[in-house]
C-alpha positions as CSV (number, residue, x, y, z in Angstrom):
1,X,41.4,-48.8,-63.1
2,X,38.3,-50.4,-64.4
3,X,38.8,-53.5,-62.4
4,X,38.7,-51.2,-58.6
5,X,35.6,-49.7,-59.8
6,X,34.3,-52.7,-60.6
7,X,35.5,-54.0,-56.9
8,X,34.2,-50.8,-55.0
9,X,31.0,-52.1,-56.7
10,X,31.4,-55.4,-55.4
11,X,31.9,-54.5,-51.9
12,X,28.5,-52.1,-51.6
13,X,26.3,-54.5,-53.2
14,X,27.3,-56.5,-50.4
15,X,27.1,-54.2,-47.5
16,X,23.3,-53.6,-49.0
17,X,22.9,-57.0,-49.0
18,X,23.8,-57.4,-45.6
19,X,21.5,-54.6,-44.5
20,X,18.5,-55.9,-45.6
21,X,18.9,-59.0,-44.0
22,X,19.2,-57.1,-40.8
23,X,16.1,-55.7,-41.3
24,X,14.1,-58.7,-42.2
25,X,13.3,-59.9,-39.2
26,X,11.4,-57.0,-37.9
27,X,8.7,-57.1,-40.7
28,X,7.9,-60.6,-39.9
29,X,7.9,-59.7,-36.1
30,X,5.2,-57.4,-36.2
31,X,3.6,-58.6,-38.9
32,X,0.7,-56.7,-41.1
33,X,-2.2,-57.4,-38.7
34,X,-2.8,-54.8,-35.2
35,X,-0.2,-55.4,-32.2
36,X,-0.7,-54.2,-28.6
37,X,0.4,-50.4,-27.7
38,X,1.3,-51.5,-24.7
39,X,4.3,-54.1,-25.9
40,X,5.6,-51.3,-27.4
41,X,5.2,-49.0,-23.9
42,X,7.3,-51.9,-22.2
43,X,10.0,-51.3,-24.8
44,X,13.5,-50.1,-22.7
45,X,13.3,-47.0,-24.0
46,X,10.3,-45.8,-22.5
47,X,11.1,-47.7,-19.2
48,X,14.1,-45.1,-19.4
49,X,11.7,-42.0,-19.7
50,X,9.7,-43.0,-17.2
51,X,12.7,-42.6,-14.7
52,X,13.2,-39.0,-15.6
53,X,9.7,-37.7,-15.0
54,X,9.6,-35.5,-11.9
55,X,9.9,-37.0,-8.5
56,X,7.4,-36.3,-5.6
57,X,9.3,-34.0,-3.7
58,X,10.5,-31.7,-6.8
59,X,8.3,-28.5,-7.7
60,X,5.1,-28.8,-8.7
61,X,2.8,-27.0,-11.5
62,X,0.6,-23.9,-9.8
63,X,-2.6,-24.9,-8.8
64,X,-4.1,-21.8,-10.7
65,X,-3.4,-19.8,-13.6
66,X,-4.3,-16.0,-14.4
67,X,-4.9,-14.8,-17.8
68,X,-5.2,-10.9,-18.5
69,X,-7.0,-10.9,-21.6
70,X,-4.7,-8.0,-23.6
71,X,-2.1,-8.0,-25.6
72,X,1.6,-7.6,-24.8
73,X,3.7,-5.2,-26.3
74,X,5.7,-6.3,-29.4
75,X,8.6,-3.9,-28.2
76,X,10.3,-6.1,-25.2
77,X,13.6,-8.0,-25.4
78,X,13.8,-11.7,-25.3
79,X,15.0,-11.7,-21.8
80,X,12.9,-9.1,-20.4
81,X,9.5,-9.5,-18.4
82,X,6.5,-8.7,-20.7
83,X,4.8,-5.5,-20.6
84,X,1.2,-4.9,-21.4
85,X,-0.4,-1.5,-22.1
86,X,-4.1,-0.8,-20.9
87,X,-6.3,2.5,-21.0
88,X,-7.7,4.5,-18.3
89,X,-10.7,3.1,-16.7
90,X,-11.2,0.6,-19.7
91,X,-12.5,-3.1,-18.3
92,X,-10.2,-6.0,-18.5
93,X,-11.1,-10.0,-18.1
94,X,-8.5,-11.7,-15.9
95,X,-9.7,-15.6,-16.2
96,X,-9.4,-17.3,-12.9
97,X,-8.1,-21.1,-14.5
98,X,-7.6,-24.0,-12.0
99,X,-5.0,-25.5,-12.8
100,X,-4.5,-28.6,-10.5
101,X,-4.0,-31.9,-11.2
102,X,-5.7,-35.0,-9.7
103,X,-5.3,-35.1,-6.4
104,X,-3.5,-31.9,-6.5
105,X,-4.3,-29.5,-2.9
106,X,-7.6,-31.9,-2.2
107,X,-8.4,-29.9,0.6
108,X,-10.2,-26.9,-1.7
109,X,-12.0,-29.5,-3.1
110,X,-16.1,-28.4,-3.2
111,X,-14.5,-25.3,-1.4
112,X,-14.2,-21.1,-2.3
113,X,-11.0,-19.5,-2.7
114,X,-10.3,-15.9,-1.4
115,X,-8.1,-14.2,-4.0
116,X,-7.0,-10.4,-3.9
117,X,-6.3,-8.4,-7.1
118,X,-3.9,-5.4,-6.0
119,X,-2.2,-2.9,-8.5
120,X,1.3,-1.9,-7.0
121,X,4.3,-0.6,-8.2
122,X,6.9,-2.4,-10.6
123,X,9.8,-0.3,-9.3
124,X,11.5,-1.1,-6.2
125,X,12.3,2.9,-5.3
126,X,8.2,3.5,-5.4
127,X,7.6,0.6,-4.1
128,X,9.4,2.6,-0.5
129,X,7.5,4.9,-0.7
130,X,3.8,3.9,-1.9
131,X,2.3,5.0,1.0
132,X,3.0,8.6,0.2
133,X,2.3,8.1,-3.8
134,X,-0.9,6.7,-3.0
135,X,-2.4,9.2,-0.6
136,X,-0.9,12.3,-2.8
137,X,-2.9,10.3,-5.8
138,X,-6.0,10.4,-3.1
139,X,-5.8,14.4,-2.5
140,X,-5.4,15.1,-6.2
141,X,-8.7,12.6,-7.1
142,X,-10.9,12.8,-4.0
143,X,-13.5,10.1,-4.2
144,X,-12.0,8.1,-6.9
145,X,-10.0,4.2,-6.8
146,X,-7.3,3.3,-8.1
147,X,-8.7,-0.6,-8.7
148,X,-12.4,-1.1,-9.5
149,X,-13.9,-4.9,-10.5
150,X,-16.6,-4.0,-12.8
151,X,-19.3,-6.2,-11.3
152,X,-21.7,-7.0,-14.0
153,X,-19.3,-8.3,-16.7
154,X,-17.8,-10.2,-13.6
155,X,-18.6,-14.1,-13.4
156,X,-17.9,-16.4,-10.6
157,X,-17.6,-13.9,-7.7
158,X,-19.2,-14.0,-4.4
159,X,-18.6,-11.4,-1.6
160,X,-16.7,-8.4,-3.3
161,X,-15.2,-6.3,-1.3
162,X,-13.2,-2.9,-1.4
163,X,-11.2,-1.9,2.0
164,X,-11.7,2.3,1.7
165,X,-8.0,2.6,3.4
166,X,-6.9,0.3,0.2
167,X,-7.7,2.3,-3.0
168,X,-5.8,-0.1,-5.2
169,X,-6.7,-3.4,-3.6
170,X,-10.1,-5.6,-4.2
171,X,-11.0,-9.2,-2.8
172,X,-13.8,-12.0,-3.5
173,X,-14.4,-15.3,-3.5
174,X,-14.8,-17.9,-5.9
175,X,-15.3,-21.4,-6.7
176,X,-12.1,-23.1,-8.6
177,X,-14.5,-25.5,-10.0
178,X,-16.4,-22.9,-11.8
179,X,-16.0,-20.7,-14.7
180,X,-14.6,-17.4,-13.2
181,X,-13.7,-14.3,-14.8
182,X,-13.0,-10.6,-13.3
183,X,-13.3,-7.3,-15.0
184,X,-11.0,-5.1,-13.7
185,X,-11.0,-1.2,-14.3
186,X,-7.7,1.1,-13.6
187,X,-7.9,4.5,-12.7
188,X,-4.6,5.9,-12.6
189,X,-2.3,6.2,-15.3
190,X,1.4,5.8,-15.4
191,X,2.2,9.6,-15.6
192,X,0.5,10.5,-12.2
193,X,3.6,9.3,-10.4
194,X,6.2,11.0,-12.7
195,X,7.4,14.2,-11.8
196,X,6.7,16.7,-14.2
197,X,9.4,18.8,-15.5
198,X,8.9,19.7,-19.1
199,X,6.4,17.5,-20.8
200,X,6.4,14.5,-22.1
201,X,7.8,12.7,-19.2
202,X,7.9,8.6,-19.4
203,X,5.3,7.0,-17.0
204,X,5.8,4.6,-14.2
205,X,5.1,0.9,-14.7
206,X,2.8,-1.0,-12.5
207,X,2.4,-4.6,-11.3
208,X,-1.4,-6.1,-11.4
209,X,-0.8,-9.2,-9.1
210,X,-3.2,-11.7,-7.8
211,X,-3.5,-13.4,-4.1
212,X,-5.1,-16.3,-3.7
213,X,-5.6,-18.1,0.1
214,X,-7.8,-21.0,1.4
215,X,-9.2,-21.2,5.0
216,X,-7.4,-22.3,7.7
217,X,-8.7,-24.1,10.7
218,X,-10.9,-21.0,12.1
219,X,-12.3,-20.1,8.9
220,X,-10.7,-17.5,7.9
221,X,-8.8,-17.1,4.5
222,X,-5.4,-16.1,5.5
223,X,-3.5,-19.7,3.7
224,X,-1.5,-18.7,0.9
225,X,-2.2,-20.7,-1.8
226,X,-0.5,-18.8,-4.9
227,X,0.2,-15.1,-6.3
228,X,0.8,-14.4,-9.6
229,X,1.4,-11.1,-11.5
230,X,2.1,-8.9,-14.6
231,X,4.2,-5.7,-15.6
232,X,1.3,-3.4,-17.2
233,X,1.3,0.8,-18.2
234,X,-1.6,2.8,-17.6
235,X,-2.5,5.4,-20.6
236,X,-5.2,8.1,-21.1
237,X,-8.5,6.4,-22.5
238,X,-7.1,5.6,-26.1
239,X,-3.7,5.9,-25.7
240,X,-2.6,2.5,-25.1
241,X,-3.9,1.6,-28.5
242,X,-2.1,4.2,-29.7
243,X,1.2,3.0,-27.9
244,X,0.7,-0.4,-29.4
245,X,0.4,0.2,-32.8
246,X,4.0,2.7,-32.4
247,X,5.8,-0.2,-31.2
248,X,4.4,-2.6,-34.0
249,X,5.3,-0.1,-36.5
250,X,8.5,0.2,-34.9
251,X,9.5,-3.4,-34.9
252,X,7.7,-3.6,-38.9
253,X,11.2,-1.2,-39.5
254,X,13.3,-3.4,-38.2
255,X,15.4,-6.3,-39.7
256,X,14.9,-9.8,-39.2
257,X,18.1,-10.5,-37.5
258,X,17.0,-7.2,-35.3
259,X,13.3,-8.8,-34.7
260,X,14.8,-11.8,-33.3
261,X,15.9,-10.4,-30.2
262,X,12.4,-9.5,-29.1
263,X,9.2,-10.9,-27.4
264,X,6.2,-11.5,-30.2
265,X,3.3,-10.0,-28.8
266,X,0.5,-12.8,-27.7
267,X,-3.2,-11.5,-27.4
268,X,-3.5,-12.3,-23.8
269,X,-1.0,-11.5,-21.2
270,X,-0.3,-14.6,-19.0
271,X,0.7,-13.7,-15.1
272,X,4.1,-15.5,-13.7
273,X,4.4,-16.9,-10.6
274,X,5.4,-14.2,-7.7
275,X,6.0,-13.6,-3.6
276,X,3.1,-12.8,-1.9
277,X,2.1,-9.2,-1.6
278,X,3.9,-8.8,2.1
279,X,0.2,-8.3,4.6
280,X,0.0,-4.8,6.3
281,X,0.7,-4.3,9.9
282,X,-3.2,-3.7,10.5
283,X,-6.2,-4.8,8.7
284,X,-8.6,-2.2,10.0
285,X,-9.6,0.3,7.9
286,X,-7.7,3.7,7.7
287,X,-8.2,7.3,6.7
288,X,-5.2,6.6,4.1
289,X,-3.8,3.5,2.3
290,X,-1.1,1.3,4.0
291,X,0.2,-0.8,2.1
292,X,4.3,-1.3,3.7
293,X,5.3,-2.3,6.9
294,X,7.8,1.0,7.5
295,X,4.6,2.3,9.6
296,X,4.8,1.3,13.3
297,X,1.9,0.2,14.6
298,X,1.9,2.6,17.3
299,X,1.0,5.3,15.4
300,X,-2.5,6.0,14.9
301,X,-4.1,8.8,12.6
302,X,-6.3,11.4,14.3
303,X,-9.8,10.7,13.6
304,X,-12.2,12.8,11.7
305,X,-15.3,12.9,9.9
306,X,-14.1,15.7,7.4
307,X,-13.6,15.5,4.1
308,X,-11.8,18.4,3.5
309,X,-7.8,18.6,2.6
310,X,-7.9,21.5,5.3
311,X,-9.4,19.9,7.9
312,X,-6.5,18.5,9.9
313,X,-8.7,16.8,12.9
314,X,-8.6,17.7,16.2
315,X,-5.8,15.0,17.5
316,X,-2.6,17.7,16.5
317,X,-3.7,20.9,18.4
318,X,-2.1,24.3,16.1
319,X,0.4,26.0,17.9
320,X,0.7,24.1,21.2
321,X,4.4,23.3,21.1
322,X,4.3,21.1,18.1
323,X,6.5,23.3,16.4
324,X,9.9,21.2,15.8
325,X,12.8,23.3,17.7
326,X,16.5,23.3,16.3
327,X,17.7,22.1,20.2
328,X,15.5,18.9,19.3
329,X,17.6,16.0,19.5
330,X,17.5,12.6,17.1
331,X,15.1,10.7,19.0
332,X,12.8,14.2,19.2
333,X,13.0,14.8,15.8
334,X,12.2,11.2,15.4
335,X,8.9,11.5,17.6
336,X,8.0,14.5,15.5
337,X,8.1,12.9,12.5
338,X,5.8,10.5,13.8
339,X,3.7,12.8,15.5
340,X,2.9,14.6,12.1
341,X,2.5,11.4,9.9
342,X,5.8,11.3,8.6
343,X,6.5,7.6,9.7
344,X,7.4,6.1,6.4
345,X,11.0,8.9,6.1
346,X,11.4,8.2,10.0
347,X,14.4,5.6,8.8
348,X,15.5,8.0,6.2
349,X,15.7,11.4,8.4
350,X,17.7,8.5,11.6
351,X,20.3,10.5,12.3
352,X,19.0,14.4,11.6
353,X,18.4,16.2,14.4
354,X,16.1,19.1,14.9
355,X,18.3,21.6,13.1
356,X,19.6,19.5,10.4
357,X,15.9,19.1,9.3
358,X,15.3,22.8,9.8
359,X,18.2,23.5,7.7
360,X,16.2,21.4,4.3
361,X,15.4,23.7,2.0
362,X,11.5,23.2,0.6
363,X,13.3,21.9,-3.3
364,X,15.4,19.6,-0.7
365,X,12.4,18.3,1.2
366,X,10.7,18.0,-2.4
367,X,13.8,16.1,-4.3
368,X,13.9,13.5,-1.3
369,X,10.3,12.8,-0.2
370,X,8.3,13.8,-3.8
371,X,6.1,16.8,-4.0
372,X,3.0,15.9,-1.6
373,X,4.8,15.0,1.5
374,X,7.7,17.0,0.6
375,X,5.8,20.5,0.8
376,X,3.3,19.0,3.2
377,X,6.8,18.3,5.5
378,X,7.7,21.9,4.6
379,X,4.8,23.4,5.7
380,X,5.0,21.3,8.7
381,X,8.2,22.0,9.7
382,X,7.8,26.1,9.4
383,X,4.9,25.5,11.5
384,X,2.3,27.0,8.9
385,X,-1.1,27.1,9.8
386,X,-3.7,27.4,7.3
387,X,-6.2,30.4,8.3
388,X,-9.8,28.8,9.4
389,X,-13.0,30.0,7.1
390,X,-14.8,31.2,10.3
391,X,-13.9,32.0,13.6
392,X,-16.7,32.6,16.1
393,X,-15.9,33.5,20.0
394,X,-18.0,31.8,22.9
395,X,-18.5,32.5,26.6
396,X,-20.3,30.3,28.8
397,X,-23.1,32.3,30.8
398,X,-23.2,33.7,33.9
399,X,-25.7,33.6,36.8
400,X,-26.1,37.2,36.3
401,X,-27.3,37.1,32.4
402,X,-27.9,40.8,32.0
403,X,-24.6,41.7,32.6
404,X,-23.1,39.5,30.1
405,X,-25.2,40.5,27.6
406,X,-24.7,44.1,28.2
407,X,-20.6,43.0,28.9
408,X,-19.3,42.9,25.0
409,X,-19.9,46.6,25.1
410,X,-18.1,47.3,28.0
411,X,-14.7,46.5,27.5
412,X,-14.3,43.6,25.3
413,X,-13.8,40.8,27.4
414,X,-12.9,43.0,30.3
415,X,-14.2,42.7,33.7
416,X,-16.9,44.4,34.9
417,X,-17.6,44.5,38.7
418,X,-14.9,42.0,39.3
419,X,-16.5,39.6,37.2
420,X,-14.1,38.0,34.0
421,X,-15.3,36.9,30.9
422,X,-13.8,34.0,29.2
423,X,-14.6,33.6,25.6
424,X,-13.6,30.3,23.9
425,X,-12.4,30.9,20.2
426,X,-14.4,28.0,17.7
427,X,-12.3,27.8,14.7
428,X,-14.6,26.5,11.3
429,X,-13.2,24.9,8.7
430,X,-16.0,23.0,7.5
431,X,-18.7,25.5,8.0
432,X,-21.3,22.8,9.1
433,X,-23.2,22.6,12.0
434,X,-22.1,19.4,13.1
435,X,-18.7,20.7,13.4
436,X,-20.0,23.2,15.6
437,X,-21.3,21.3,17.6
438,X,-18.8,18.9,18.3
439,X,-16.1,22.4,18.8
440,X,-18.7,23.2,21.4
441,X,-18.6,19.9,23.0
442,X,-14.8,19.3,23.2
443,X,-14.7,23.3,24.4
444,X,-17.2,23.6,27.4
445,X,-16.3,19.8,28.5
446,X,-20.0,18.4,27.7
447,X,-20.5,15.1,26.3
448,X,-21.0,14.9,22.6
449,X,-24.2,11.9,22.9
450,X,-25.6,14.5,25.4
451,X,-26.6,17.1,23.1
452,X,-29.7,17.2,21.3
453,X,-30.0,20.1,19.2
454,X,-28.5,23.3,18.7
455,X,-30.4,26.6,18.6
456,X,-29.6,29.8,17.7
457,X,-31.5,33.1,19.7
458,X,-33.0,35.2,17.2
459,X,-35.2,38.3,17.4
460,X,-37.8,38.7,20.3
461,X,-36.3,36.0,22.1
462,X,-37.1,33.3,19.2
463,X,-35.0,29.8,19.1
464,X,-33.5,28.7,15.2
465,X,-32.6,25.8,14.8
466,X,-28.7,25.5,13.8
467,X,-28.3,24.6,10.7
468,X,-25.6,24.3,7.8
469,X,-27.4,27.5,6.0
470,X,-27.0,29.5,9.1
471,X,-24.0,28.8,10.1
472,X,-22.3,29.7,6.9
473,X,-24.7,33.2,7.4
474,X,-22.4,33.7,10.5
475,X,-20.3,37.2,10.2
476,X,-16.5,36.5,11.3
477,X,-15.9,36.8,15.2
478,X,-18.9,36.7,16.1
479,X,-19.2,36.6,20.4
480,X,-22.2,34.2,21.7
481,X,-23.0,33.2,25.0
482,X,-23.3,29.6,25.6
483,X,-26.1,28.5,27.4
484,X,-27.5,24.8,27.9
485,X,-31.2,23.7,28.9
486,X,-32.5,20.2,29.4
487,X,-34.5,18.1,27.2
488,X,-38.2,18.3,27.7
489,X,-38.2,14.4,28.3
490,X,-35.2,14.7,30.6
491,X,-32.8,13.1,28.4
492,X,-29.9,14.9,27.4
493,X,-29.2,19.0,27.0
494,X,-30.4,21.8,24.6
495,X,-27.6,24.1,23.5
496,X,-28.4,28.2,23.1
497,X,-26.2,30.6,21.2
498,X,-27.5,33.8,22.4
């Protein structure tokens, strides 16, 4: 036995033997002195690297990067998209990174960038219908943006601007070449679009995306150049520190096997690559946000200068046969819906006819279109008016003045010596005077640019000038005679409420 030991012995010296000669030769190749990088570059097996390197037409790294400087949530699966929390009107630094190459899209070169920071809906299902979320959101917060850049922490930015019909959408310009940084503020939080049923509900998640475009031939910046974006939740000021620190403390409890299957939470939040936000039909500014193409562009809002809820404009006359009929086929219930800013459910109501819409209860109308355009379709369809502040009643006078102003007490609007009075009825909603005088306008036919001032006839024959103050000192139903005198220089008409 001690002889094979002694031969397994025998046999491995030699195979290190042999070994080491192998390797002899490569110390005395290279030697101890320095030796050129590049003999070693030209080595086989970096020629073979080089061939799997990406080609020319295969995809290329995103000329830009966005960086929304907060921290993702610890509490998201491997698999899923991250999610960052952010408070309530709290400003956030998106950095604006180039991230091109050499030679990389030369033609922005020395050039600005336009890019557009929108906040939209994550889900698909609000996403349908973020027309209606938004302007219910509007109603509810009068004055107020969804999407502010906070200017002065802001660096880079040229030519900022908000579109009023696009509460959640801002735009500049700036120079890739340049440090750039945005502050961004959020307004509305994620609970605003939940509906409320008893506390506590789970709020919506949003999308903060970024659209950046270069000029085309005419100037304008309507080239696509890259979007990016990020899933983000919207707390009360506060809360989404709060909502942080659960989730840490959450995933603390968990096992290591457990913590493996989730996202660790980085301190900034970088946006992925994304479609382009799809453009709106129209760019001009509206009364109300459009932000999906569901809206034909045939249908225009009615204009008006009120900013009242009440005030519905002058464009939908009350009563006139705008009432929906049960005998109203498909395509007239269609151009109803239309009619009364309902375009966006147009697809959705395709085949009800008059009566199958008449039939929806109010809880229907509210389960299917949410609860601003679902009562505000309600109300719409049970044709209910909402009851003017003031009403006022107008005549236009006579050649023979001193019996109209003797008529109101002889008969109310009866005639007197064969003569009828027509009075006009001014419904005010606004209580202003510039209301009441454009009421007058569209009423006795006179050109609105025409008129000058409006006066009131007082005691002893005296003129007052119409103001806000007196008009909302007007006693309900009150009959005028409406009189109208030219301008001392010649140039357009008095009006006198007598």
């Amino acid at each position: 036995m001690a002889w094979v030991l002694k031969m397994d012995e025998a046999v491995e010296a030699g195979l290190v033997h042999d070994f080491d000669a192998s390797l002899s030769g490569i110390g005395q190749e290279l030697g101890a002195g320095a030796y050129s990088m590049s003999d070693v570059l030209a080595l086989p097996i970096f020629k073979e690297e080089d061939a799997i390197l990406p080609l020319d037409g295969e995809p290329k790294q995103p000329p830009f990067q966005y960086i929304l400087c907060a921290a993702t949530s610890p509490a998201v699966k491997l698999h899923d998209e991250s999610l960052t929390y952010l408070n309530q009107g709290q400003s956030y630094e998106i950095r604006m990174l180039d991230n091109r190459k050499l030679g990389d899209v030369p033609e922005i070169s020395g050039k600005l960038v336009k890019s557009i920071i929108r906040v939209v809906f994550h889900d698909r299902r609000l996403q349908y219908t973020e027309h209606q979320q938004l302007e219910g959101w509007k109603w509810n917060r009068p004055g107020d943006r969804l999407l502010d850049l906070d200017i002065p922490l802001s660096v880079g930015v040229i030519d900022i601007r908000t579109n009023p019909g696009q509460l959640n959408a801002v735009e500049f310009l700036w120079d890739p070449a340049k440090r750039t940084s945005v502050f961004i503020q959020v307004h509305c939080i994620s609970t605003e679009f939940t509906p409320r049923k008893h506390g506590g509900e789970k709020g919506v998640a949003f999308r903060v995306q970024v659209d950046t475009f270069k000029q085309n031939e005419n100037g304008d910046y309507t080239d696509h150049l890259h979007s990016a974006s990020c899933q983000i939740k919207v707390f009360k000021p506060k809360g989404a520190d709060r909502k942080q620190k659960t989730d840490r403390e959450k995933m603390e409890k968990r096992t290591p096997h457990e913590k493996e299957k989730y996202q660790p939470s980085y301190d900034t939040t970088i946006l992925s690559e994304c479609s382009p936000w799809p453009t709106t039909i129209s760019e001009s500014p509206a009364p109300t946000p459009t932000f999906t193409s569901a809206q034909p562009s045939t249908f225009s809002m009615p204009e008006s200068d009120s900013s009242s809820p009440n005030h519905q404009g002058e464009g939908i006359s009350q009563g006139s046969g705008e009432q929906l009929h049960p005998s109203a086929t498909i395509q007239e219930a269609q151009q109803w819906l239309l009619r009364h800013r309902f375009a966006t459910y147009a697809r959705l109501f395709a085949n009800f006819s008059g009566a199958d819409l008449l039939k929806l209860t109010r809880e229907d109308l509210v389960q299917i279109c949410g609860p601003a355009d679902g009562i505000r379709l309600h109300n719409a369809l049970k044709s209910r008016t909402i009851r003017p502040r003031l009403t006022i009643y107008v005549c236009q006078e006579q050649p023979r003045s001193t019996q109209l102003e003797r008529q109101p007490g002889a008969g109310h609007g009866d005639h007197s010596n064969g003569a009828v009075y027509v009075y006009h009825a001014i419904y005010l909603e606004e209580m202003a005077a510039s209301e009441v005088t454009r009421k007058l306008a569209s009423a006795f036919n006179v050109p609105l640019h025409q008129i000058n001032q409006v006066y009131r006839q007082g005691p002893t024959g005296i003129h007052v000038l119409l103001s806000d103050q007196v008009v909302q000192n007007f006693q309900d139903e009150s009959c005028f005679l409406f009189a109208t005198v030219k301008a001392e220089n010649g140039e357009g008409v008095h009006i006198i409420l007598k």
